[in-house]
Structures are given as structure tokens and as C-alpha cells.
C-alpha positions as CSV (number, residue, x, y, z in Angstrom):
1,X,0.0,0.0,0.0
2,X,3.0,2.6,0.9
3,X,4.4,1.8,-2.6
4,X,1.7,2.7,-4.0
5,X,0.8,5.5,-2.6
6,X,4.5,6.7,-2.8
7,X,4.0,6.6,-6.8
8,X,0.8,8.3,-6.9
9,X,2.3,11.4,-4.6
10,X,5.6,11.1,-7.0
11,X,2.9,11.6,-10.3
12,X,1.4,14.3,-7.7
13,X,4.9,16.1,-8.0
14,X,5.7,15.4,-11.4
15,X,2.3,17.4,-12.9
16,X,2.8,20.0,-11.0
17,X,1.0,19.4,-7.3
18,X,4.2,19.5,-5.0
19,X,4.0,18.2,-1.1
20,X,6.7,20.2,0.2
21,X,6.5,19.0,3.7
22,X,7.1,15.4,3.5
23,X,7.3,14.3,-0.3
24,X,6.9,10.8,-1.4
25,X,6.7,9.7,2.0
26,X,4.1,6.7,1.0
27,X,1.7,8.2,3.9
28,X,-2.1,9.0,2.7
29,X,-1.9,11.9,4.9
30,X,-3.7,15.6,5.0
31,X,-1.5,17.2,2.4
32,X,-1.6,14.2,-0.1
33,X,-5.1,14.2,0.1
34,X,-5.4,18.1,-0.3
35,X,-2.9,17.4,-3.6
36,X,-5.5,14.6,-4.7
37,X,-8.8,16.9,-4.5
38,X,-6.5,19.6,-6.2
39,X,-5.5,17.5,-9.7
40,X,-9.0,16.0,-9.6
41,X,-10.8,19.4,-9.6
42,X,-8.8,20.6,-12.0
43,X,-9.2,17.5,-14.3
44,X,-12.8,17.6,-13.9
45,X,-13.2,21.9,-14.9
46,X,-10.7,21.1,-18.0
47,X,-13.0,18.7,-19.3
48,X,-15.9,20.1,-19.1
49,X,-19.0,18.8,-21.4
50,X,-17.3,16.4,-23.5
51,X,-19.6,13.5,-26.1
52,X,-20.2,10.7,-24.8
53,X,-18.5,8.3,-27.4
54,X,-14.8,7.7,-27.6
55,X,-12.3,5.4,-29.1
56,X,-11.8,2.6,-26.5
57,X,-8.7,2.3,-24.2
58,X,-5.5,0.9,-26.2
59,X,-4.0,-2.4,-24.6
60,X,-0.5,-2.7,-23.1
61,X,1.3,-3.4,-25.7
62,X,5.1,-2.9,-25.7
63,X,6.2,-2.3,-29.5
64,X,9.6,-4.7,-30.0
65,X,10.8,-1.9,-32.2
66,X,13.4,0.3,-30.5
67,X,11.9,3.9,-31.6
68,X,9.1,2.9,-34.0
69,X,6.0,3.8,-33.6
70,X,3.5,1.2,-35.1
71,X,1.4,2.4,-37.3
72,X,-1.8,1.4,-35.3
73,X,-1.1,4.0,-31.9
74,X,-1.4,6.6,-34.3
75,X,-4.9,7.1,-35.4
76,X,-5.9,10.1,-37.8
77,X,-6.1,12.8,-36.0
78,X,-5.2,16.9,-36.2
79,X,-2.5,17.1,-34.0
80,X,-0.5,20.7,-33.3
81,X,2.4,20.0,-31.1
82,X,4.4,17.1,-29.6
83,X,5.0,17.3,-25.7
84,X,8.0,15.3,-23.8
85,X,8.6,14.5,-20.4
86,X,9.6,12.0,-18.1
87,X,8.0,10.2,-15.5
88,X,9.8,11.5,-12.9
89,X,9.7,7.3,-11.3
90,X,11.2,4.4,-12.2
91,X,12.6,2.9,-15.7
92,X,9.5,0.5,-16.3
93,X,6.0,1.8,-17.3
94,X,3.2,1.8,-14.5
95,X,-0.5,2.0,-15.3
96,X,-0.6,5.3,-13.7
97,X,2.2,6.4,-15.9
98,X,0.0,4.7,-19.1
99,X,-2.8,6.8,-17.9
100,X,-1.3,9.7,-18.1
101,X,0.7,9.9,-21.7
102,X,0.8,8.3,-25.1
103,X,3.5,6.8,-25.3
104,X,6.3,5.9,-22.6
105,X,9.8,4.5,-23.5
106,X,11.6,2.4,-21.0
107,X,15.2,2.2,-20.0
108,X,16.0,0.1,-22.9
109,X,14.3,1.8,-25.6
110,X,11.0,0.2,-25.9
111,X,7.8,1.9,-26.5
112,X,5.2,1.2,-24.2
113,X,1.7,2.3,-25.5
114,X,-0.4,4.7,-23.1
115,X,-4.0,4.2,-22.3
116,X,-5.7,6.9,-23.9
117,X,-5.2,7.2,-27.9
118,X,-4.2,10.2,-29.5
119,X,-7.4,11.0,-31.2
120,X,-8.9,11.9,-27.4
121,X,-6.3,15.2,-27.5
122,X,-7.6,16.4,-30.8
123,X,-8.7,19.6,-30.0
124,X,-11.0,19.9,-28.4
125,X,-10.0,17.3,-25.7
126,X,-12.2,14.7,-25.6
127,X,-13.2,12.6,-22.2
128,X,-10.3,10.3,-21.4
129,X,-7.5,12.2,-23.4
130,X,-4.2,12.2,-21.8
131,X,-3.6,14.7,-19.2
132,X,0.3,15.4,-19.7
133,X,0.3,18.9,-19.8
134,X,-1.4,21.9,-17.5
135,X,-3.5,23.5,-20.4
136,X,-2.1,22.6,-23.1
137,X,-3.3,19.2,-23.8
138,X,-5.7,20.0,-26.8
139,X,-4.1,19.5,-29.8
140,X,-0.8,18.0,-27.9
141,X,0.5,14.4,-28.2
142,X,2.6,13.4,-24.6
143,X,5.1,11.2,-24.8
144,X,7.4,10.0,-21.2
145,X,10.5,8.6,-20.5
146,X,10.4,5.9,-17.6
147,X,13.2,7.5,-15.4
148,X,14.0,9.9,-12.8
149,X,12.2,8.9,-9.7
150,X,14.0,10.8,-6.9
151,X,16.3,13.7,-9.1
152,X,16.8,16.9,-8.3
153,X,17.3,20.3,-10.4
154,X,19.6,21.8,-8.0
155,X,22.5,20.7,-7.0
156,X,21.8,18.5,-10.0
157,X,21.0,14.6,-9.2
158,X,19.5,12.4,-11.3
159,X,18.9,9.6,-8.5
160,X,18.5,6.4,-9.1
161,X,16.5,6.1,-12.2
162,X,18.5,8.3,-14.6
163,X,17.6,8.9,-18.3
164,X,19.4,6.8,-20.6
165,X,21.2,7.7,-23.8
166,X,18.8,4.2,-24.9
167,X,15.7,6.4,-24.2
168,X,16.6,9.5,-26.0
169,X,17.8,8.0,-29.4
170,X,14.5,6.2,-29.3
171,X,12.5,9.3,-28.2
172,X,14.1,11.4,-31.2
173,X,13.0,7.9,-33.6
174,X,9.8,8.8,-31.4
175,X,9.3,11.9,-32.4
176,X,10.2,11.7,-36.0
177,X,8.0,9.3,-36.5
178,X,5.0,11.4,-35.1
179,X,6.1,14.5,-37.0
180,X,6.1,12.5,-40.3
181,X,2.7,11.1,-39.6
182,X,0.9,14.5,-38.2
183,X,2.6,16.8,-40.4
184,X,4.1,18.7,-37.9
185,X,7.1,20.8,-38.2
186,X,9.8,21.0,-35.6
187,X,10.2,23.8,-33.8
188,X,10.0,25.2,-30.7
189,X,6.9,25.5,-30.4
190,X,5.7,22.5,-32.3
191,X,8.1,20.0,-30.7
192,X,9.4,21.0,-27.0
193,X,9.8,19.6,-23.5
194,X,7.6,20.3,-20.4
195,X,10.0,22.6,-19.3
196,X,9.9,25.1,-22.3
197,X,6.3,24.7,-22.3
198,X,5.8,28.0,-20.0
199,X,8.4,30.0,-21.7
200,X,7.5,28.8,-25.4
201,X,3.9,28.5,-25.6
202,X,3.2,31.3,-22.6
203,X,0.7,29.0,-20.8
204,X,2.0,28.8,-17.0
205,X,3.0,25.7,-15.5
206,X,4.1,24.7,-11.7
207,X,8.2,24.5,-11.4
208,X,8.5,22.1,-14.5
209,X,12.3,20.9,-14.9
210,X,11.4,17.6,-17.5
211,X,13.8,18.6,-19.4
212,X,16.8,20.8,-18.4
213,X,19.4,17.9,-17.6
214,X,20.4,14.9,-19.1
215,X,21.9,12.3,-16.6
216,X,23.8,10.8,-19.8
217,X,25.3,14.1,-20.6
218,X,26.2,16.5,-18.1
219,X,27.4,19.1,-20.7
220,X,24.0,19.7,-21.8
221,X,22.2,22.5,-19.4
222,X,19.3,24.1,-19.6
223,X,15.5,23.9,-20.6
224,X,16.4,25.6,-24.2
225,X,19.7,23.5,-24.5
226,X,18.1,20.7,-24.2
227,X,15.1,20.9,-26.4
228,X,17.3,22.1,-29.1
229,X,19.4,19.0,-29.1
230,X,16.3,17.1,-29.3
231,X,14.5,18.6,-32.2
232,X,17.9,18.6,-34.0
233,X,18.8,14.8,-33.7
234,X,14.9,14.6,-34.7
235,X,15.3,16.4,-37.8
236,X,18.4,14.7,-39.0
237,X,15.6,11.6,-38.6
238,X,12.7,12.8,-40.7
């Protein structure tokens, strides 16, 4: 039960609804509870009157393909912008983490296919989309890396679930892949990282840092740094 409720408070920090006092402490207390009524209002005034009917939840299903996205988790569908992030837990995909994203890559590369299918974000969100992003989820594919459960920004420490150079070649296969199939261009506004979101797209967000480190190279600093790496290795992939 405390492992649990230690990865729902560590998803509570990750989008945004920190528990400064104690953390990830695995204890269903006052504060976590407070966190939970939080996200769920939110959730709840973001969605709003949405149709009824909806494509059906998408399976598990890991892709075998290091990077590819098969051809059937990407259903037609007007799609604006491609947002990453990481999990901020460990380097294997949770159902809460599937609930939460389109598409997760693991340690080693593989895909893991989220819960909710793309079409749901086609603006305007539809009931069950993927909430990845504080208002911006319309219009926005979400894709996670499994890793960095226990990091911090500041002095910089990626803990013991650090991102893997495995997950970033496959998330810029990733994102290719999506660009190619949604027409959409890369740039910084069209293909960016949590943490530029605020700064890009002007739409305030709470103390993201997914991403402005990467555990597998140190040199790299920075929320703009690192989302211009990205969208350049993605490019040389299109």
C-alpha cells in the first residue's frame, strides 16, 4: 500500500502538485489528500462537457521496435504539437504512468503504449484524453520517458532512475515518426519539453524541470539547451 501511494504522490509532484513538507513519504496523509482533491478538480473543470463516445482504451502493448512507432497508436487525428517528459519514477511503465501519456519509452528503448489514444487530444480534448500537460493538452501528443524517480534540479542529481542515452535516441525515432505522420514541423513550439512549455507557448505551468538535464550528458544545461538538441537529432531523422 505505501508503494503505492508513494507513486501516486511522486505523479502528484511530477504534474505539478508539490507536497513540500514530507514528499513521497508513501503516507495517505492531509497534504496528499489536499494534492489529490487539487488534480481532480482541475481534471474535472478542464474537461468540461465532453460527447459521450470515444475510441476505446488501447491495450498494453510494448512495440519490440526500439523507436518505432507502429502504425496502429497513431490514429488520424489533427495534431498541433508534440510534448515530452519524463516520469519523474522508475525505468518501467506503471498503469498510472500509461494513464497519463501516449506513449512511454523504457530504459532500454522500448515503446510502451499509453491508455488513452491520440485522437482523445484532438482539439478539443475529448473525455479520457491524456492529461500530460497543465493547459495545453488539446491539440498535444505526450510522450514519457520511464526515469528519474528521486532527481533533483539543484544541486543536480538524477537519482537512481536516470535517463538513458537508450531512451533519448528512441524518443528522437519517437518523435520523427510522429512529426512524419501528423505533419508537424519541428520547432520550438511544435516540438518541446515540459519545461519550455511555459516559456514557449506562454501558458503557465508549476516549477516544471522535464527537461533541463540529461543524466547521460552532463554538458547539456538548460531547458532551451536541451530541447534544441532534441528537435535537432529529430530532424536529422525525418
Amino acid at each position: 500500500m505505501k508503494t503505492t501511494v508513494q507513486s501516486m504522490q511522486r505523479r502528484l509532484i511530477a504534474l505539478g502538485y508539490p507536497l513540500p513538507k514530507f514528499g513521497a513519504d508513501g503516507d495517505f496523509g492531509e497534504e496528499t489528500r489536499a494534492a489529490v482533491n487539487e488534480a481532480l478538480e482541475e481534471l474535472e473543470s478542464l474537461r468540461g462537457a465532453k460527447p459521450a463516445a470515444e475510441p476505446k482504451p488501447a491495450p498494453m502493448a510494448p512495440s519490440g521496435r526500439k523507436g518505432e512507432v507502429p502504425a496502429e497508436w497513431m490514429p488520424d487525428a489533427k495534431m498541433e504539437r508534440i510534448i515530452l517528459h519524463w516520469t519523474a519514477g522508475a525505468h518501467k511503465a506503471t498503469e498510472f504512468d500509461r494513464g497519463h501519456y501516449h506513449i512511454l519509452i523504457e530504459d532500454d528503448g522500448k515503446l510502451i503504449r499509453g491508455i488513452p489514444s491520440i485522437k482523445l487530444n484532438e482539439a478539443p480534448a475529448k473525455k479520457g484524453y491524456a492529461a500530460h500537460t497543465l493547459g495545453a493538452n488539446s491539440g498535444s501528443i505526450g510522450v514519457s520517458l520511464c526515469c528519474m524517480g528521486g532527481a533533483h534540479e539543484a544541486p543536480f542529481d538524477p537519482g537512481k532512475y536516470p535517463m538513458t542515452r537508450a531512451q533519448w535516441d528512441a524518443l528522437t525515432s519517437v518523435v520523427a515518426d510522429l512529426c512524419r505522420r501528423y505533419s508537424i514541423p519541428v520547432t520550438d513550439k511544435t516540438v518541446l519539453s515540459h519545461a519550455e512549455v511555459q516559456n514557449n507557448l506562454g501558458i503557465q505551468q508549476r516549477g516544471k524541470w522535464d527537461f533541463t538535464r540529461l543524466a547521460f550528458d552532463p554538458s547539456v544545461k538548460g531547458a532551451k539547451a536541451c530541447g534544441d538538441k532534441l528537435r535537432a537529432e529529430a530532424k536529422v531523422k525525418l
